[in-house]
C-alpha positions as CSV (number, residue, x, y, z in Angstrom):
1,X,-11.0,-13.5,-12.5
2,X,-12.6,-14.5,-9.3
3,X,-15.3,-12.6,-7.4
4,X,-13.4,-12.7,-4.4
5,X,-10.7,-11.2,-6.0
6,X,-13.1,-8.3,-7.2
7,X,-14.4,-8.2,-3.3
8,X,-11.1,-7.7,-2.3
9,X,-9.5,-5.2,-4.6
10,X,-13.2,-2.9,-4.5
11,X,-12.6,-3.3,-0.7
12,X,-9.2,-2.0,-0.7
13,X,-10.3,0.8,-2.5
14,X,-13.3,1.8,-0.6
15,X,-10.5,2.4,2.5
16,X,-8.6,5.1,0.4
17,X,-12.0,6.9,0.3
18,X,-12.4,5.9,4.2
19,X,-9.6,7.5,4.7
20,X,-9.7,10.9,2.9
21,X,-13.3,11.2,4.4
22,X,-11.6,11.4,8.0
23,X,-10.0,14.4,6.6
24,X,-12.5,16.0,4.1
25,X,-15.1,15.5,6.6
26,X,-13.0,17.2,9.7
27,X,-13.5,14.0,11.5
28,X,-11.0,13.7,14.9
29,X,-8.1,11.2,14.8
30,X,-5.5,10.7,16.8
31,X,-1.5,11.4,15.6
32,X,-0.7,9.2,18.0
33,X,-3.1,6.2,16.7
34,X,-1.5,7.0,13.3
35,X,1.4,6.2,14.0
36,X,0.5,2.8,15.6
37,X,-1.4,2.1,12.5
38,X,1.5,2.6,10.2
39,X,4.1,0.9,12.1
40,X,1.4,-2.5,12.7
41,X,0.7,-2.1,8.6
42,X,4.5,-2.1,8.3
43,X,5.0,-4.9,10.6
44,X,2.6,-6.8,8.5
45,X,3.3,-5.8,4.8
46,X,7.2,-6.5,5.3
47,X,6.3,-10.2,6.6
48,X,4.1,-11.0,3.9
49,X,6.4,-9.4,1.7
50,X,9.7,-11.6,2.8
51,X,7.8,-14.4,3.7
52,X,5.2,-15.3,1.1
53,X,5.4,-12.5,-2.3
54,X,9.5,-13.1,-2.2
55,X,10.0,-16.8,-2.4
56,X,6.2,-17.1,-4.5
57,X,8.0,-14.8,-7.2
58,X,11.2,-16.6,-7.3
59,X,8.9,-19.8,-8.1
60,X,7.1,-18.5,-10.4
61,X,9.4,-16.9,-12.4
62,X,12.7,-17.7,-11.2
63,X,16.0,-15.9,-11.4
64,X,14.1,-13.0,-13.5
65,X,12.0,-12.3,-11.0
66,X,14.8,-11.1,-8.5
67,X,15.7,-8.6,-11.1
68,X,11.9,-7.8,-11.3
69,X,11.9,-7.0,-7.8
70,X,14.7,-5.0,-7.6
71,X,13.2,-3.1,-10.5
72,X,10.2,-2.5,-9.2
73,X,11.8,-1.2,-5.9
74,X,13.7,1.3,-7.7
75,X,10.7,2.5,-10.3
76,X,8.4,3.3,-6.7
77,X,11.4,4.7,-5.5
78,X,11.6,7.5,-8.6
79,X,7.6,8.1,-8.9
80,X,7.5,8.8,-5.0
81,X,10.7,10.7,-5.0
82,X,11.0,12.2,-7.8
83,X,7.6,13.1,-9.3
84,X,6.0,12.9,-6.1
85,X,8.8,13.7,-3.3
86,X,6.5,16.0,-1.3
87,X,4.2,12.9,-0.2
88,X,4.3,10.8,3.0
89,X,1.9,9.1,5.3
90,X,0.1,11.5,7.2
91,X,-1.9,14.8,7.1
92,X,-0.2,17.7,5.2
93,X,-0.3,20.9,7.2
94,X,1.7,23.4,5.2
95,X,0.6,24.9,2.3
96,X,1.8,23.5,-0.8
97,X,1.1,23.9,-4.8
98,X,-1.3,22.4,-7.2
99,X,1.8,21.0,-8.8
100,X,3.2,19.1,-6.2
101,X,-0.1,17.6,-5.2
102,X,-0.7,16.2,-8.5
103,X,2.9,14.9,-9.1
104,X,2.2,13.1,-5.4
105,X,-1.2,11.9,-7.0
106,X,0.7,10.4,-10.1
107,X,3.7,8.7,-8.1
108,X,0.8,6.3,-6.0
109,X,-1.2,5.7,-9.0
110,X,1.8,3.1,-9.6
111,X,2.0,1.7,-6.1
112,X,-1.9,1.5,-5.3
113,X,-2.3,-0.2,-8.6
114,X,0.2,-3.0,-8.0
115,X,-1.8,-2.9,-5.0
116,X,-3.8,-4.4,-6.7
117,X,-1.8,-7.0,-8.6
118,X,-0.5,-8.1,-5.3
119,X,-4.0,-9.3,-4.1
120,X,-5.0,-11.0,-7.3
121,X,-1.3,-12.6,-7.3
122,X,-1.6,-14.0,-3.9
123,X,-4.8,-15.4,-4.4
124,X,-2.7,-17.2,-7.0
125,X,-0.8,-19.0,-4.1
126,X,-4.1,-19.8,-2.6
127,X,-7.1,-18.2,-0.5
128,X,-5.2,-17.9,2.7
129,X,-2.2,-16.2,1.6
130,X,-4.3,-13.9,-0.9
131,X,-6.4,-12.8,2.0
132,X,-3.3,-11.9,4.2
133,X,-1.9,-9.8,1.0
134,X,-5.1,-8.1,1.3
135,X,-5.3,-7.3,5.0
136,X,-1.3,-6.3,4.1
137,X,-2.7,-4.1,1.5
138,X,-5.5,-2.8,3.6
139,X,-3.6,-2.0,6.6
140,X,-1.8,1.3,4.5
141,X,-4.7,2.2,2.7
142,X,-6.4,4.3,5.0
143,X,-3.6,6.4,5.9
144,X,-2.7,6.5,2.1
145,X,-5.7,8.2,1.4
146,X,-5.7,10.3,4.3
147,X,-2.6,11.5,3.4
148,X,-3.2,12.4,-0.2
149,X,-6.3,14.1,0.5
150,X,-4.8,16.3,3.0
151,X,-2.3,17.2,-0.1
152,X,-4.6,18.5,-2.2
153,X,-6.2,20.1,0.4
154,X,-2.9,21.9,1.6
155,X,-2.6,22.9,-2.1
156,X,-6.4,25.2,-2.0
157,X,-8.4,21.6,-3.6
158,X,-12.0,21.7,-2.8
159,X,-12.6,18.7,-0.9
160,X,-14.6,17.0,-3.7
161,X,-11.6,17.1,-5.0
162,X,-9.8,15.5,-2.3
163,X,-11.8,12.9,-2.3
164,X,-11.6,12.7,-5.8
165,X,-7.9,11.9,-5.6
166,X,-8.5,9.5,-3.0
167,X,-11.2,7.5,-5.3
168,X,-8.6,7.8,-7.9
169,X,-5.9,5.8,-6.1
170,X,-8.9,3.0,-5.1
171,X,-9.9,3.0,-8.7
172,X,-6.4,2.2,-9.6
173,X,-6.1,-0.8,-7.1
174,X,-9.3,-2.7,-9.0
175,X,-7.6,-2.0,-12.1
176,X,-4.5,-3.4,-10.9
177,X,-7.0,-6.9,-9.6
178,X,-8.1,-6.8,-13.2
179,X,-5.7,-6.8,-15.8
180,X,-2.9,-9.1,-13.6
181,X,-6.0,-11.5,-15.2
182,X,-5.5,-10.4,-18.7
183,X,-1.5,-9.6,-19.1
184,X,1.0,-12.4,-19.6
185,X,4.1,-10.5,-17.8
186,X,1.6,-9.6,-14.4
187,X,0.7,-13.5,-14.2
188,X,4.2,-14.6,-14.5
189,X,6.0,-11.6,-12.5
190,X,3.0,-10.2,-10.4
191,X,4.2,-11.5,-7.5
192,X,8.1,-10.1,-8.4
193,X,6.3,-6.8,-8.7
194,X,4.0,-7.0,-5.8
195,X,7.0,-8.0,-3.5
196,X,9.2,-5.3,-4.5
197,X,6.9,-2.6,-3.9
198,X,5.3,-4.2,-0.8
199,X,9.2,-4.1,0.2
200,X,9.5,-0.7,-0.5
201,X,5.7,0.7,1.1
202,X,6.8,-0.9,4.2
203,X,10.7,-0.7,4.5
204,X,10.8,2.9,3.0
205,X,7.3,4.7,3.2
206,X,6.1,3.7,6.1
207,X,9.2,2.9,8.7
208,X,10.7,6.4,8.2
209,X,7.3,8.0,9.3
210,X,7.9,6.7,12.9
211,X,11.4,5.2,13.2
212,X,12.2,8.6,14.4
213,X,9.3,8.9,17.3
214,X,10.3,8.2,21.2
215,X,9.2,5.1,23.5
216,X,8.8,1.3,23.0
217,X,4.8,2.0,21.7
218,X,5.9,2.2,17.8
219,X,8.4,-0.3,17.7
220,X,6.3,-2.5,19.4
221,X,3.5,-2.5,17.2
222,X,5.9,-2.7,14.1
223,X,6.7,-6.1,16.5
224,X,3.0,-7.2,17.0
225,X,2.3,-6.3,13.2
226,X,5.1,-9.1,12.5
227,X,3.7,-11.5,14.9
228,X,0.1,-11.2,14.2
229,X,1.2,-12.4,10.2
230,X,3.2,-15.1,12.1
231,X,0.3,-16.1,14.1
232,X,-2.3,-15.9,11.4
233,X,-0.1,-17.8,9.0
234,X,0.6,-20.3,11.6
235,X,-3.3,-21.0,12.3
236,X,-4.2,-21.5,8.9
237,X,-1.3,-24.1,8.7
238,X,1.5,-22.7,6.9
């Protein structure tokens, strides 16, 4: 396990708390700069996704690992909509119970760890592509955290709490760094996994929350967030 790796996983984490503090704290944001954020972070996560974590998975571990993608699609897919349906990307305002707060809570324990295993994987490609996943993974962190913090705040949490949830998800991210090290089936289908939930946290989390919203401005950045990878990718050679 590389200390870069480590960097990168603890610094992914950190952003959930960043995140929940903007809340917990009563700092000022903008809905508006939201919603850039998340549709630049799904610009970005879907390229990385399709171009990089796709075809590195079906190299690594060949026809398996379109089945592993599909699968892992389909298991974020129940834990967000099914254990924790209530959850999206932004700040809750209406009041809602301990119960759903929690279920939300468990449902991105999965996705923020193979948050995770998606940084250590691509640094299994190489440096460059491993730091793109984790600008990828960065990019939906902060409004991750914002968002779940917000939850349990709408559900009567105190805001240690909150933030408690928040540190949680980060906590779950390094974890997700370490053991793709350790376990056999995350080093030969870590990028299988990574892709398919990348896939879904851009294509169904994060589109939805401002496909809906008027103007060129969201669709644009969702543009700029695609041709930043591009241009990025394209500078350091690839």
């Amino acid at each position: 396990m590389t200390g870069t790796a480590i960097a990168y996983g603890a610094a992914a984490g950190a952003a959930n708390v960043l995140g929940a503090m903007a809340v917990t704290l009563r700092m000022r944001w903008s809905v508006r700069a939201l919603d850039g954020m998340l549709s630049f972070a799904a610009g970005f996560l879907l390229s990385v996704a399709f171009v990089d974590l796709l075809p590195g998975a079906l190299t690594h571990g060949g026809r398996r690992a379109a089945v592993v993608v599909l699968l892992s699609y389909v298991a974020v897919h129940f834990t967000q909509h099914t254990i924790g349906r209530h959850f999206h990307f932004g700040e809750e305002t209406h009041e809602v119970t301990e119960m759903v707060s929690v279920s939300a809570l468990v449902g991105l324990l999965l996705h923020t760890f193979v948050d995770g295993v998606a940084v250590a994987s691509g640094l299994v490609i190489g440096p460059t592509i491993g730091s793109l996943v984790f600008v990828a993974v960065a990019l939906h962190k902060i409004p991750e955290g914002l968002a779940i913090s917000s939850l349990f705040l709408a559900a009567g949490a105190r805001r240690s709490r909150a933030l408690a949830a928040a540190a949680a998800l980060g906590m779950a991210t390094i974890a997700g760094v370490v053991l793709t090290d350790h376990l056999a089936l995350l080093q030969t289908y870590g990028l299988a996994i990574s892709a398919g939930v990348t896939i879904y946290v851009g294509a169904s989390n994060l589109v939805p929350e401002f496909q809906a919203r008027p103007g060129w401005g969201t669709p644009g950045l969702f543009l700029a967030g695609c041709a930043v990878y591009g241009a990025a990718r394209s500078l350091a050679g690839f």
